[in-house]
C-alpha positions as CSV (number, residue, x, y, z in Angstrom):
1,X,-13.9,11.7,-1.2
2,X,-14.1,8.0,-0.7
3,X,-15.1,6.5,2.4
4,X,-12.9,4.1,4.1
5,X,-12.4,1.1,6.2
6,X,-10.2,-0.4,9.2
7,X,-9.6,-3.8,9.4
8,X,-7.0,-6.1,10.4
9,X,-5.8,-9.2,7.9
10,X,-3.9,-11.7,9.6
11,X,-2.5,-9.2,12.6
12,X,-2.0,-6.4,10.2
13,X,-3.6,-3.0,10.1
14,X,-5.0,-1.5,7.2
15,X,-7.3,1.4,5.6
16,X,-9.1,0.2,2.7
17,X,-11.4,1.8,0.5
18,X,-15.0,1.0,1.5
19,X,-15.8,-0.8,-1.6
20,X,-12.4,-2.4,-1.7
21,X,-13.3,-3.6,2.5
22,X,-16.4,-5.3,1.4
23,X,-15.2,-7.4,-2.0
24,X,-12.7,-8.5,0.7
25,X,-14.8,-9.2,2.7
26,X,-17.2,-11.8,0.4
27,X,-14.1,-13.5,-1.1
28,X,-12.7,-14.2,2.6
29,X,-16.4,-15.5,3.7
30,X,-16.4,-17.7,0.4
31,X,-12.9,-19.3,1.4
32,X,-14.7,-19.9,5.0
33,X,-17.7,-21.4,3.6
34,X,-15.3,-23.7,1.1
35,X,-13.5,-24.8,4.4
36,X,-15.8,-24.6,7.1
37,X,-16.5,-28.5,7.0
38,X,-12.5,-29.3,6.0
39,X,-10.0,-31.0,8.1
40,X,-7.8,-27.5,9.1
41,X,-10.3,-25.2,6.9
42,X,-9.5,-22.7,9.6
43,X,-5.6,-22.9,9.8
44,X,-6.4,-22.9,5.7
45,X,-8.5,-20.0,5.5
46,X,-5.6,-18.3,7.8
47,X,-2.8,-19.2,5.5
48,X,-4.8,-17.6,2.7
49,X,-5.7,-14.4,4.9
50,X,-1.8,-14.0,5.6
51,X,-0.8,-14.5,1.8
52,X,-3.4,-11.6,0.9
53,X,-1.4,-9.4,3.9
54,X,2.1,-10.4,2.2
55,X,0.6,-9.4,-1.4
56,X,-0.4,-6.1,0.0
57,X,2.2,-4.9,1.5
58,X,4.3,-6.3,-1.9
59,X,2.8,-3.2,-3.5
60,X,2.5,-0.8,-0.9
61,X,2.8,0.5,2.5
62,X,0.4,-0.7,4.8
63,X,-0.2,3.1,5.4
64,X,-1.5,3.9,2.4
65,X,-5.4,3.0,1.4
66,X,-5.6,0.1,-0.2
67,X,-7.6,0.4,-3.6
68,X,-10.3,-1.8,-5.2
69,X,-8.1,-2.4,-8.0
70,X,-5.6,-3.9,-5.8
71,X,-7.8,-6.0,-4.1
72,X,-9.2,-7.6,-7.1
73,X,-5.7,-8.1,-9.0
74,X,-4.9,-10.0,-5.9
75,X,-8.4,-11.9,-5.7
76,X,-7.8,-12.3,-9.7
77,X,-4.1,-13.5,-8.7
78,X,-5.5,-16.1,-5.6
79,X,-8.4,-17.3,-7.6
80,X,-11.7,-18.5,-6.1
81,X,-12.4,-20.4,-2.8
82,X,-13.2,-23.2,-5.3
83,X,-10.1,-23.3,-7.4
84,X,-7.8,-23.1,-4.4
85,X,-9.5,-26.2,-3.0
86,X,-9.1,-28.0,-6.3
87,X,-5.4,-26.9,-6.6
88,X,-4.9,-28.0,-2.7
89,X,-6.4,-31.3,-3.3
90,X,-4.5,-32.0,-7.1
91,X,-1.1,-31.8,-4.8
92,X,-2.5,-33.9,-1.7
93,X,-3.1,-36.6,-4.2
94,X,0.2,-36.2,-6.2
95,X,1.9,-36.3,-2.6
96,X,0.2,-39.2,-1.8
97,X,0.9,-41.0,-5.2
């Protein structure tokens, strides 16, 4: 038996798999340590935190346990805090040329 976790991303309830709850967990305290000093880093980090509940709940039911394979196709799928931020500030600049 695996132990599991409550938690809540962006207003949504889930159960996740202990080891699944704390990958989460470092990937979403990355993303606030990329944007803790950024203009909006916090509306960021919530806009990231609500595309993670969307992905989710694109493969399952939010009552199901969410798996550490999930959670890592989805982190694999996002990519790191670093490659977002590079990605967000390729567009700012393409928007401002």
């Amino acid at each position: 038996m695996k132990e599991v976790k409550k938690c809540s991303i962006s207003g949504i309830a889930f159960t996740m798999e202990a080891d699944a709850f704390q990958v989460l967990s470092r990937y979403l305290e990355s993303l606030n340590d990329t944007y803790r000093n950024t203009d909006g880093g916090k509306e960021i980090v919530e806009d990231i935190e609500a595309r993670i509940a969307e992905l989710i709940l694109s493969h399952q039911d939010n009552s199901k346990v969410v798996e550490l394979s999930l959670v890592e196709e989805i982190i694999a799928q996002m990519g790191s805090a670093e490659a977002i931020r590079e990605r967000s500030e390729e567009h700012t600049s393409e928007l401002q040329s």
